[in-house]
C-alpha positions in Angstrom: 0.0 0.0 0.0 1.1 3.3 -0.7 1.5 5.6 1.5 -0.6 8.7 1.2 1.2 11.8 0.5 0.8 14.8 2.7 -1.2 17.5 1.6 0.6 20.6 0.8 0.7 22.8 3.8 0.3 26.8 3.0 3.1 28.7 2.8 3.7 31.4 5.4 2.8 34.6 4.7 5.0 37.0 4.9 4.4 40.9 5.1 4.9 42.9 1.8 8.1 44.8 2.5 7.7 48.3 3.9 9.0 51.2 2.3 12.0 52.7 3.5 11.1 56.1 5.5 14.0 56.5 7.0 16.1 60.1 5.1 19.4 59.8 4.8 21.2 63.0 6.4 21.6 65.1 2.9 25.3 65.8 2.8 26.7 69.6 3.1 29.3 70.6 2.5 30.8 73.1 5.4 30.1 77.0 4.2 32.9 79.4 3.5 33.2 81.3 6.9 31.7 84.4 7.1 32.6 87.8 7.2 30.9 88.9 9.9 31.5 91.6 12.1 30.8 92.3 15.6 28.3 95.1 15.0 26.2 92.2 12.7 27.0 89.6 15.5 25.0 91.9 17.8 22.5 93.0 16.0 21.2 89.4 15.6 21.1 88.7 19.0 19.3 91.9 19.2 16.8 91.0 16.3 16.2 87.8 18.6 15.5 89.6 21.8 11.1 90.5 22.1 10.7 93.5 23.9 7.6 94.9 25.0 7.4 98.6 24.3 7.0 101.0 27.6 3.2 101.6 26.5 2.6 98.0 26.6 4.2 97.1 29.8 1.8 99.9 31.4 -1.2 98.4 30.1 0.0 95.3 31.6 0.5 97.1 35.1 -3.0 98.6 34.4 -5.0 95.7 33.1 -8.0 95.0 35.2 -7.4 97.5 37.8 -9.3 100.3 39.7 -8.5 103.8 38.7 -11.8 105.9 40.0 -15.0 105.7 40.7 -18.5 107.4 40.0 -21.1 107.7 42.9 -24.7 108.3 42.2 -25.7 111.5 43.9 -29.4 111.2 42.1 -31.1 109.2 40.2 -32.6 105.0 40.6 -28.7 104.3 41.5 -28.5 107.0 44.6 -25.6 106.3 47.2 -24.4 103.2 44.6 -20.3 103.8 43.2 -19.4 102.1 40.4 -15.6 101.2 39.8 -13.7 102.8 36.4 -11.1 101.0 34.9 -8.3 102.3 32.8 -9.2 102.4 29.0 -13.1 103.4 28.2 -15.9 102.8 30.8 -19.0 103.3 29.2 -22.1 104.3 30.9 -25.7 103.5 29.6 -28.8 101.5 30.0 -27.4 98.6 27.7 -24.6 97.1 26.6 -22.3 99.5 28.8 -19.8 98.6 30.8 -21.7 101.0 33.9 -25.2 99.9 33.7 -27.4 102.7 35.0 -31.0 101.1 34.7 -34.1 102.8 36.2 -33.8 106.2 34.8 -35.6 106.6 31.2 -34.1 109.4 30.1 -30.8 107.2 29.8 -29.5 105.4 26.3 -27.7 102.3 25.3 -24.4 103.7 25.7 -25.3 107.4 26.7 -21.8 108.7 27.8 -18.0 107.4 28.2 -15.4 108.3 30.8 -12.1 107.1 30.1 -8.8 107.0 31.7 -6.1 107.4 29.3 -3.0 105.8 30.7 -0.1 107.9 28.4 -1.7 111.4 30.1 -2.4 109.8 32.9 -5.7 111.8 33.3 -9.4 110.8 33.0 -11.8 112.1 30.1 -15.4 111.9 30.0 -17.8 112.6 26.5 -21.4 111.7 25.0 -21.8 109.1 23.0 -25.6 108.8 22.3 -27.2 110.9 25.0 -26.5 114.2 26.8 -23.7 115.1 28.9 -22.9 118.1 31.2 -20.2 118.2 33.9 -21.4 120.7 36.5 -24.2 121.3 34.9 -22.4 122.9 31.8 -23.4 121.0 28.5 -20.5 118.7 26.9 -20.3 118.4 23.3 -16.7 116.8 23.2 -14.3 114.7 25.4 -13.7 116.6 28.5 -11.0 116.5 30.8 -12.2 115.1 34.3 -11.2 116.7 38.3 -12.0 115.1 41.0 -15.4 115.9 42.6 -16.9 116.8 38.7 -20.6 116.2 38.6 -21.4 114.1 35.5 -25.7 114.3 34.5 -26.8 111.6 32.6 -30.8 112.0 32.0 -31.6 111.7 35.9 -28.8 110.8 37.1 -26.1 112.8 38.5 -22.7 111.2 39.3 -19.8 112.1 41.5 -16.0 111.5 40.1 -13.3 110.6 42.2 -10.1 109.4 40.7 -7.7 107.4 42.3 -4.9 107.5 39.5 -3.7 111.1 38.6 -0.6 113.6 39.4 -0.5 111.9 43.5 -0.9 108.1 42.7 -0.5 105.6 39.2 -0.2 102.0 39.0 3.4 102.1 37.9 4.6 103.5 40.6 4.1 100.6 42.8 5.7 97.8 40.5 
């Protein structure tokens, strides 16, 4: 009897090769040395170096902090203060960054005071409603002192400053 023969096993697979992704280090050739001189030396390192202009480092030392305040001598807000910040503060019924609600005569975003970091002095103007300071009418940005009335519709606000000619932010960093 003959034997039976084995039936032919499967040949192991084998993975298809992979393509090479390995990159050969592209050859350089060394450069010609330079003629560079000190001055150019410098003024790379220079180039390198990010500075922050003075303005911005003040605005840093600013950012987010108190710089006055407005208290409501009249009006729905009466005996309320309401902090100012460096940059614009706007004062309306909406949208403002000094909400004054209660008093109809008042607009969206009726005035602005601002405190304007460079002069180092605070500035109030209309925006969409009337303005007087001491009960004079404003038409354009005013300079602010302390203990200025501001009228907004009903409302009357007092001014005190806390940044000025006797105190600023940078003068504490």
């Amino acid at each position: 009897m003959t034997q039976p023969t084995p039936a032919p096993q499967p040949t192991p697979q084998t993975e298809a090769p992979q393509p090479d992704t390995s990159f050969a280090k592209p050859e350089t050739t060394p450069a010609a040395p330079s003629e560079q001189t000190e001055a150019d030396a410098d003024k790379e390192t220079t180039d390198l170096i990010v500075e922050t202009s003075e303005d911005e480092q003040t605005e840093e030392v600013y950012a987010g902090k108190t710089t006055g305040w407005l208290v409501a001598l009249s009006g729905a807000h009466y005996g309320e203060s309401f902090e100012l910040k460096s940059g614009s503060n706007t004062l309306g019924a909406v949208n403002a960054a000094i909400t004054l609600n209660g008093d109809d005569s008042i607009s969206g975003i009726h005035a602005e005071v601002s405190f304007d970091i460079k002069k180092n002095a605070f500035f109030a103007k209309p925006c969409e409603g009337s303005l007087f300071i001491n009960d004079q009418p404003v038409d354009e940005s005013v300079c602010l002192k302390a203990y200025d009335q501001l009228t907004l519709g009903q409302t009357k606000l007092l001014f005190f400053p806390l940044c000025g000619e006797d105190f600023s932010w940078k003068d504490t960093v």
